[in-house]
C-alpha positions in Angstrom: 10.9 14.6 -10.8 8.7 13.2 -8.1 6.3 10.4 -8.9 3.2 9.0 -7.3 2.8 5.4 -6.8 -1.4 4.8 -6.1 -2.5 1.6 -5.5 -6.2 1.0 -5.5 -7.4 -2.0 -3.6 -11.2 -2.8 -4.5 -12.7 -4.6 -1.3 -15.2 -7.0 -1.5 -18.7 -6.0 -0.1 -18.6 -4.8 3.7 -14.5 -5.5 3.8 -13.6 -1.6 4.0 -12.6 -1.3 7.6 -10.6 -4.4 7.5 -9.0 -3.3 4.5 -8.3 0.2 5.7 -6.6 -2.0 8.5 -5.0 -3.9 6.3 -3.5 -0.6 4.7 -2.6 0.9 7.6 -0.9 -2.2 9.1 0.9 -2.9 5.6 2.8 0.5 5.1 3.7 0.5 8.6 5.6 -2.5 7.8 7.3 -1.0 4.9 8.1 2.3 6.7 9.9 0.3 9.5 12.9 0.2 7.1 12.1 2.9 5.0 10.8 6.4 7.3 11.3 9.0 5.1 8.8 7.5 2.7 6.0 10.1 2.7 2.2 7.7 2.4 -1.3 8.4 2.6 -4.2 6.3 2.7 -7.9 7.4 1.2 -11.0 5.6 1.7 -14.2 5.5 -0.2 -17.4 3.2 0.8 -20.4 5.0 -1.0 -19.5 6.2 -4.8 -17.8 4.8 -7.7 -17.2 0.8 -6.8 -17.9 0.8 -2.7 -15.2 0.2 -0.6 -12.2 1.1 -2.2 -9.5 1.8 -0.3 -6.1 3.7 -1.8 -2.4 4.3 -0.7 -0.2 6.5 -2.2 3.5 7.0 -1.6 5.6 9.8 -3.1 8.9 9.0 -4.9 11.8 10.5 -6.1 11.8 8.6 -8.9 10.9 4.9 -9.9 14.2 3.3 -9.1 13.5 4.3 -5.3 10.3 1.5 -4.8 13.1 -0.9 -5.8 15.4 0.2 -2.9 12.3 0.9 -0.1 11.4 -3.3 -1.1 15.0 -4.6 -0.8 15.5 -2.6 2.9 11.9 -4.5 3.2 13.4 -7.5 2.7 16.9 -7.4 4.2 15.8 -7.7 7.6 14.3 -11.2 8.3 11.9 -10.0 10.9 10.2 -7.4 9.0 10.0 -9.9 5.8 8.3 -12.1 8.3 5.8 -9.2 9.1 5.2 -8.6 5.9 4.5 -12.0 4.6 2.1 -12.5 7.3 0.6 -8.7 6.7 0.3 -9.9 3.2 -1.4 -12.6 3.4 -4.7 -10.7 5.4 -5.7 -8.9 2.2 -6.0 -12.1 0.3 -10.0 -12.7 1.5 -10.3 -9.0 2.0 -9.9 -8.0 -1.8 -11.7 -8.8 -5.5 -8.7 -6.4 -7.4 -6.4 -4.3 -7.1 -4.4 -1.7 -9.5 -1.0 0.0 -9.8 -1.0 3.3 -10.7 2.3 5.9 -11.7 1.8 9.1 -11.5 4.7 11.9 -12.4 4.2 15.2 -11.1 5.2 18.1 -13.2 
């Protein structure tokens, strides 16, 4: 059973670049330690609530998120990198949601 993790990060006004940035920067953190996990990012500046940006990643199952964050956060260096990743999208962001999607 594959799953679909979506996380939906609602920008504040004008902060879509950065936070398509952001995204792009973040996951390429994650993927250092994990490159067989399959990502993509969406954008959207002009419907719904503007600039929202989204990143999915595909699973195996749920158990595997647990695994990709402790390879994460084994290696000192790319903890590092993601703390300080992590702590750009602070300003950038009013919300953000989790989403779990199975795939049938």
């Amino acid at each position: 059973m594959t799953i679909i993790q979506r996380r939906v990060f609602y920008g504040k006004v004008g902060s879509a670049d950065d936070l398509l940035s952001w995204a792009k920067d973040m996951y390429a953190v994650i993927q250092v330690n994990n490159p067989e996990m399959k990502q993509r990012i969406l954008s959207d500046y002009q419907s719904g609530q503007t600039d929202r940006v989204v990143v999915e990643i595909e699973l195996r199952n749920i158990g595997e998120l647990d695994t990709m964050l402790e390879k994460t956060f084994e290696d000192p260096a790319t903890q590092q990198r993601f703390s300080t990743v992590f702590e750009r999208l602070k300003p950038l962001i009013d919300r953000a949601e989790v989403e779990h999607w199975t795939i049938h």
